[in-house]
C-alpha positions in Angstrom: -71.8 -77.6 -37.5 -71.6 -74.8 -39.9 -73.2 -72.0 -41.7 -74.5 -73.8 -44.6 -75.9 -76.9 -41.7 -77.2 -73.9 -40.3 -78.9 -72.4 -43.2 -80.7 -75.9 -44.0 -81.9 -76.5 -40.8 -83.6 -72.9 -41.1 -85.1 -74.1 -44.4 -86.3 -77.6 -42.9 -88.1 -75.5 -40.6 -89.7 -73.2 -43.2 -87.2 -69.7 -43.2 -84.8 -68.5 -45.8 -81.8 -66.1 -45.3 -84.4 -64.0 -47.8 -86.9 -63.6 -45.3 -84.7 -63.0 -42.5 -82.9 -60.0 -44.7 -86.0 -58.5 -45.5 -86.7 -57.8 -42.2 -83.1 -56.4 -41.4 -83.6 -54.3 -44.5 -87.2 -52.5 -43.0 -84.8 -52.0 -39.7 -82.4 -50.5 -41.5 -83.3 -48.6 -44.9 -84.9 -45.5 -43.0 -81.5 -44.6 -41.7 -79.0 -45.5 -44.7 -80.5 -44.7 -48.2 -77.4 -46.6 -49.4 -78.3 -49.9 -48.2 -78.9 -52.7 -51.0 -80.4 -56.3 -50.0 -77.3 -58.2 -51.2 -76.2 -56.0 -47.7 -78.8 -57.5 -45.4 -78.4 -60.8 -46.8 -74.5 -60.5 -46.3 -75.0 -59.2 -42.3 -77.3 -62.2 -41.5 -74.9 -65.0 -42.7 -72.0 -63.2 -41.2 -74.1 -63.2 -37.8 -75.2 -66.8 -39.0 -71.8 -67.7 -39.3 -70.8 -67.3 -35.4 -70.7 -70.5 -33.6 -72.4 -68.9 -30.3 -75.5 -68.1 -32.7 -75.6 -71.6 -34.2 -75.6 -73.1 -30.9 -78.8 -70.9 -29.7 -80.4 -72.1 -33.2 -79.5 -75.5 -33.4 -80.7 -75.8 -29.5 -83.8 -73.8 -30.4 -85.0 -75.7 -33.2 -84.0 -78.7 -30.9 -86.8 -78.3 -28.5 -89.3 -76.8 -30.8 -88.9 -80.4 -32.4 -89.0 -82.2 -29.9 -92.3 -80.9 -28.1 -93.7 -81.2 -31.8 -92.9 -85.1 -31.6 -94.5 -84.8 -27.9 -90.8 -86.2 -26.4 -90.6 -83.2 -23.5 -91.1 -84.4 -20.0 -94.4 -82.7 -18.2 -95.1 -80.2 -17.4 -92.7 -78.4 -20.5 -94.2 -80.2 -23.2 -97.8 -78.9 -22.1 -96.2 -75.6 -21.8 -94.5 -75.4 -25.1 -97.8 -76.8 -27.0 -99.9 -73.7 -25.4 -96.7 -71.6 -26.2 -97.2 -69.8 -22.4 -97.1 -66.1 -22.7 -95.0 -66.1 -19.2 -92.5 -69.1 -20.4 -89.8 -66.1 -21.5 -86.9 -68.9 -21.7 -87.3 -68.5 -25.6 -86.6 -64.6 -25.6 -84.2 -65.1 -23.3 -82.5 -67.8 -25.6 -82.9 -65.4 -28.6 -81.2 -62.5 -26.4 -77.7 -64.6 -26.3 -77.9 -64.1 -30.2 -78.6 -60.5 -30.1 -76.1 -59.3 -27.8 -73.5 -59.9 -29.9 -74.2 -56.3 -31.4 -75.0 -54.5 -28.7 -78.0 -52.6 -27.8 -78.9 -51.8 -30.7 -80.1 -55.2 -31.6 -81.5 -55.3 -27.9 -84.1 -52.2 -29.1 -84.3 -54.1 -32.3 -85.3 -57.3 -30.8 -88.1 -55.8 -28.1 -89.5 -54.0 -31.3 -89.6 -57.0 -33.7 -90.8 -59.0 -30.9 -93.8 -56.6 -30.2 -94.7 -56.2 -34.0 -93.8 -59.5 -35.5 -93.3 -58.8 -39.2 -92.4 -60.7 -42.0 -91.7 -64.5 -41.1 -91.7 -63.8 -37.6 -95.6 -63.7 -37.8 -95.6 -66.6 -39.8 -93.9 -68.5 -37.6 -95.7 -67.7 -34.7 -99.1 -67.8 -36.1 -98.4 -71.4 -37.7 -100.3 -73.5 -35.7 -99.3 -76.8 -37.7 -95.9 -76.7 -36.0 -94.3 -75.9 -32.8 -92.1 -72.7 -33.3 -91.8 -71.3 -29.7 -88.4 -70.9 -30.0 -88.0 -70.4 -33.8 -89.7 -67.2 -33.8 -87.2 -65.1 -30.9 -84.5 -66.7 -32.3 -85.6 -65.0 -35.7 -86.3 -61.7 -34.1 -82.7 -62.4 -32.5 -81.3 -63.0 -35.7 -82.4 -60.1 -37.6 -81.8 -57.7 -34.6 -78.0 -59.0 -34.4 -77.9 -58.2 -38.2 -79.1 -55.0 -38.4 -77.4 -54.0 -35.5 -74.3 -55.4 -37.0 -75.7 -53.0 -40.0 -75.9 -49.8 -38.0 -72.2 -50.4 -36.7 -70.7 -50.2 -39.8 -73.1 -47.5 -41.8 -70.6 -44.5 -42.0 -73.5 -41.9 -43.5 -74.9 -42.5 -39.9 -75.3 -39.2 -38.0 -72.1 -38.4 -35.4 -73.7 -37.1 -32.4 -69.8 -37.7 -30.5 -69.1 -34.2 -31.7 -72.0 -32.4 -29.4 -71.1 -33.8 -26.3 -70.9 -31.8 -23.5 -68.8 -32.6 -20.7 -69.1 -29.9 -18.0 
């Protein structure tokens, strides 16, 4: 498996890198006025290109295919097909990609989850296909990249300095 596999299994299942970047770009513009697109695009295929986060994708989109050919054993497939509000196995999936920043992309991922933007709401409002999983692991995606994004922004403020230890 790699990047590229990666990237056209995403686009098989209706996402670009693009629409993933934009959404790291909305996280992250209001605190670097320096950041470009070309940036965002950049931090989701390096997050792309760790072979934890393909694993959670490629098993992911695994399952979110499979209950839309109806080849899930009872009582998942009836539970992925009503996309159960208490199923949480997809966040939790998603959450393996976004701890690999830190919780930055944990406070990222609860917010993008909540609001849904971009392709995220796409996704999940697409009732033609099953994208129970596709959608976290979106949100995971673009939390782990603009997390990855805050990490390295240097014109970030440096609150170290006023620490107080008494």
């Amino acid at each position: 498996m790699t990047e590229q596999h990666m990237i056209q299994l995403l686009q098989k299942r209706g996402v670009t890198i693009e629409q993933i970047s934009e959404i790291v770009f909305k996280l992250q513009k209001p605190y670097n006025e320096q950041l470009t697109e070309q940036e965002c695009i950049d931090s989701v295929l390096a997050v792309l290109a760790k072979r934890e986060v393909q694993y959670t994708l490629y098993t992911g989109i695994a399952l979110d295919e499979l209950a839309e050919n109806k080849l899930l054993p009872e009582p998942l497939q009836s539970i992925l097909e009503a996309d159960e509000p208490l199923f949480g196995v997809d966040e939790t999936l998603a959450l393996g990609i976004v701890h690999v920043y830190g919780m930055i992309g944990l406070t990222s991922f609860g917010y993008l989850d909540k609001e849904k933007m971009g392709i995220i709401r796409s996704l999940n409002d697409d009732k033609s296909a099953v994208h129970v999983f596709l959608d976290d692991l979106i949100c995971g995606l673009a939390a782990a990249a603009s997390a990855r994004i805050a990490h390295q922004n240097e014109h970030a403020p440096d609150y170290s300095s006023k620490l107080r230890l008494d």
